[in-house]
C-alpha positions, 0 to 999 in steps of 0.5 A: 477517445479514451476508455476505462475498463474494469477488470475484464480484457476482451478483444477489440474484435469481439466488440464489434457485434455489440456495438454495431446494434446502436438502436439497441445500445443507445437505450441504455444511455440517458444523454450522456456517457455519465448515465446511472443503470436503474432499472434491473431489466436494462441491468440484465440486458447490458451484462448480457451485452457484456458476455456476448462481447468477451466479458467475464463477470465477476460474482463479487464486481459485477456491480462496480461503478455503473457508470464506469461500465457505462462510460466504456461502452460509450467510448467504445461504440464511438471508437467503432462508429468513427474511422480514428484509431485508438491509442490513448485508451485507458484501463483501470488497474486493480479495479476496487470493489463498491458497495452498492447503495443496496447495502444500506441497512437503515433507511435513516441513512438516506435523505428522506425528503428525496423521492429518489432513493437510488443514491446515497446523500450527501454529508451533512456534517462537514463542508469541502466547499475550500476544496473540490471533489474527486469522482470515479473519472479521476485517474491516475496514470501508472504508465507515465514514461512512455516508451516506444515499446510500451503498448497503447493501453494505458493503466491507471489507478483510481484518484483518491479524494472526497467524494460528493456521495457517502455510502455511509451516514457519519455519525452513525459509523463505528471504525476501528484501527489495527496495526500489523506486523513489525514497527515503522516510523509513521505509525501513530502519525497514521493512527492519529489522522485516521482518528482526527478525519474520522471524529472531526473531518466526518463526525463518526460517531466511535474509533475504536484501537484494536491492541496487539495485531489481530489478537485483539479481535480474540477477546484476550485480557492483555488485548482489549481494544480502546476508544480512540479520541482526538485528545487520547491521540493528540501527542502520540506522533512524537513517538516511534512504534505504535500506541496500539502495539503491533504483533504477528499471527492471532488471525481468526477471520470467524472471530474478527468478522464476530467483532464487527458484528458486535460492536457494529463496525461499518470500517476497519483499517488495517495498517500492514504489510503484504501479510496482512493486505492477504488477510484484509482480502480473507476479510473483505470475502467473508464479509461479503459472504454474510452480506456484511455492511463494512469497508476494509481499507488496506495502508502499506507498511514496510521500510524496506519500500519494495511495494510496487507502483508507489512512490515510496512507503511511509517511514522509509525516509525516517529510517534512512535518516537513522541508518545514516546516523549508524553510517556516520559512526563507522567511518568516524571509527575507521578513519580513527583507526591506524595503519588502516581501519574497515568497518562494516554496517549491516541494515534491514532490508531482507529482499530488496536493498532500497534502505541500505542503498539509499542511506549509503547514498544520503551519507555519501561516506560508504565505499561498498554496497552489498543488497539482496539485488545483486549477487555478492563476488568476493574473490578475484580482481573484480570481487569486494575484497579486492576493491577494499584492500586497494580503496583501503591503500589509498585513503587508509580507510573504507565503510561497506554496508550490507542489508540482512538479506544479501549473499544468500547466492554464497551462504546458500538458502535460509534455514528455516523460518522463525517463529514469526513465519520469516526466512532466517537470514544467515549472519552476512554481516559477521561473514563479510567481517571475517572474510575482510580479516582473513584477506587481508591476513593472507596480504600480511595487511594490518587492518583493524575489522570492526562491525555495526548492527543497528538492527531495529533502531532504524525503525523504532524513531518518530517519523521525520517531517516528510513522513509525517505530511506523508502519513497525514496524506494517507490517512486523509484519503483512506477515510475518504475512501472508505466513507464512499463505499470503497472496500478492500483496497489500498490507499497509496501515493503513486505519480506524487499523487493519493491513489486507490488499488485494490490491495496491490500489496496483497499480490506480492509473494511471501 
């Protein structure tokens, strides 16, 4: 029997009290696991249920998905009244919170031919009918390689998609799209199908460009945001970069949350990396303090890839396709080098090496990888320089490819931070340059030493065709998503399939 939780852990044990009182449970179910809480009295009695079995309600999701709380409960009382053991239950991960349909601010919204108004309508301006729909039962296994050591909870992430219910009318939704941070191939693909799915799939009626990162939200001359339309975003995934232009800090959560409320913005996407996921959590509370009807959608950004649980992040092939082209120079020049030729490739990645390692990989012409993951030995019979002067022997030539972020364990910490609020990194690539040279300078070797930095070159390219499919995927489903009431979370590709997480990017350390 499997189970789906939320985001509370209590012991199996502590359950049995509440599923022992059946005629007392079964009051809360209409004929199915699937049954809607209506009434505020049951509401009332199940949250105590819920405290008395080990519980901990959340102020801000104690009304998420009802009928993911019901659901648990069913399977739980069944699990209990039957002598199987359990091995296949499921808990959500991340759970994301819903508005409620409490939050509708205008009963025009609603279909008023219903006499039920406990639900949202269904969209009238676009038919899925060539597709179906995805519900709240919909999961995506995180765990998917089971091992004997792993335990028998499952995780499982929210499977993301359209949804039969909207929270919000169409074409009475204002949104807006903002890009943080540094660049990434797939940029404009975002912000081109966040626009083509909001005014064409959903019929909304304004997109608004926020310019320039959070500045824009400050009201600043050079700043002011545009109206995004179909024919404005029709040809910008040609280019690298953004259209929106991107930037760090301006973060002014009064200031932003006075701009939604100005130009009545029900959904706000936000294209960033960890940073930036923090802020849209900043947002997501502040909103929900004023009793604000807006979703927040969060779509990570970083070619470096190290976000967890993803498959990978958008535009990391693109730039690994570009690094190779830097790659394919540096052995074209040592190889043309005599007697013996060595030169050395630094690319981005300032604590994960997925970059660097996998463009070394995809060209298959580098003889020493150097990435923040492993310590760099130098000296010795096991240490680089070593292996170089005996790879160089051999076929007069060698490429090693470092990322920025490798060998803080010999150049000792970062000094400082920059004005962007990013770790200095130390000159690895110039170091491992000048420390070939003096090697082979002590052997009495003649070896011309040469040094590539394509630095922001590799990110600055249009997004190759993967990418693009990819960047369509995850804009597609981040307006799903927000159209159905889901707030503060993530949209990702995880198991080769579109998930939702609530803003697993945000949990990561700076």
């Amino acid at each position: 029997m499997a189970t789906i939780k939320l985001e509370y852990d209590p012991l199996l044990e502590n359950v049995r009290t509440m599923v022992q009182e059946q005629e007392t449970i079964n009051h809360f179910f209409r004929g199915s696991s699937h049954g809607i809480l209506n009434q505020e009295e049951d509401r009332a009695q199940l949250e105590g249920y819920l405290s008395r079995a080990g519980f901990e309600a959340h102020t801000e999701e104690h009304l998420v998905v009802k009928k993911v709380f019901v659901a648990k409960l069913e399977s739980l009382r069944e699990y209990f009244s039957s002598d199987n053991t359990c091995n296949s239950r499921v808990e959500l991960f991340k759970p994301i919170p819903v508005h409620p349909p409490k939050y509708f601010q205008d009963q025009k919204d609603w279909d008023t031919s219903r006499t039920d108004l406990s639900e949202p309508t269904s969209s009238q301006c676009i038919s899925f009918d060539y597709n179906e729909y995805f519900s709240d039962d919909d999961v995506v296994y995180l765990d998917v390689v089971r091992t004997p050591e792993l335990v028998s909870l499952s995780r499982a992430f929210v499977r993301a998609g359209p949804r039969e219910l909207l929270h919000f009318s169409p074409s009475r939704v204002n949104a807006a799209i903002v890009t943080c941070g540094g660049l990434s191939p797939g940029i404009n693909n975002v912000i081109r199908e966040l626009t083509h799915s909001l005014c064409s799939a959903y019929g909304a009626n304004q997109v608004w460009g926020i310019r320039g990162g959070f500045r824009g939200f400050l009201g600043l001359k050079d700043f002011e945001p545009i109206l995004l339309t179909n024919e404005f975003v029709e040809d910008i995934h040609h280019e690298g970069g953004t259209v929106l232009r991107s930037g760090r800090g301006g973060f002014d959560i009064e200031k932003i949350v006075c701009f939604l409320q100005e130009k009545d913005i029900s959904q706000l996407y936000v294209i960033g990396g960890d940073g930036t996921h923090r802020a849209i959590l900043s947002i997501h509370e502040e909103c929900m303090k004023q009793n604000l009807n807006v979703s927040l959608v969060g779509i990570p950004k970083t070619i470096d890839n190290d976000v967890d649980y993803i498959d990978r992040s958008f535009g990391f092939l693109s730039s690994v396709e570009a690094a190779q082209a830097s790659i394919r120079t540096a052995k074209t020049e040592s190889m043309c080098v005599s007697p013996r030729g060595i030169t050395v490739v630094k690319l981005m990645g300032r604590s994960a090496g997925y970059l660097t390692a996998y463009a070394a990989l995809g060209s298959g012409d580098v003889d020493c990888v150097l990435i923040p993951e492993v310590p760099i030995i130098l000296e010795g019979q096991d240490g680089i320089l070593h292996f170089l002067e005996k790879r160089v022997e051999e076929k007069k030539y060698a490429v090693v490819v470092v990322a920025e972020g490798a060998g803080e364990e010999i150049l000792g910490p970062p000094p400082g931070k920059d004005n962007r609020g990013n770790k200095k990194l130390p000159p690895i690539g110039e170091y491992i340059k000048t420390k070939i040279q003096e090697h082979f300078h002590e052997k009495g070797l003649e070896c011309t030493v040469r040094y590539i930095d394509p630095s922001y070159m590799v990110r600055s390219v249009p997004a190759n065709a993967l990418d693009t499919v990819y960047c369509t995927e995850l804009a597609q489903n981040a307006v799903h998503g927000a159209m159905c009431g889901y707030t503060a979370f993530s949209v990702e590709i995880g198991s080769k399939r579109v998930i939702v997480g609530k803003s697993l990017v945000a949990d990561r350390t700076a």
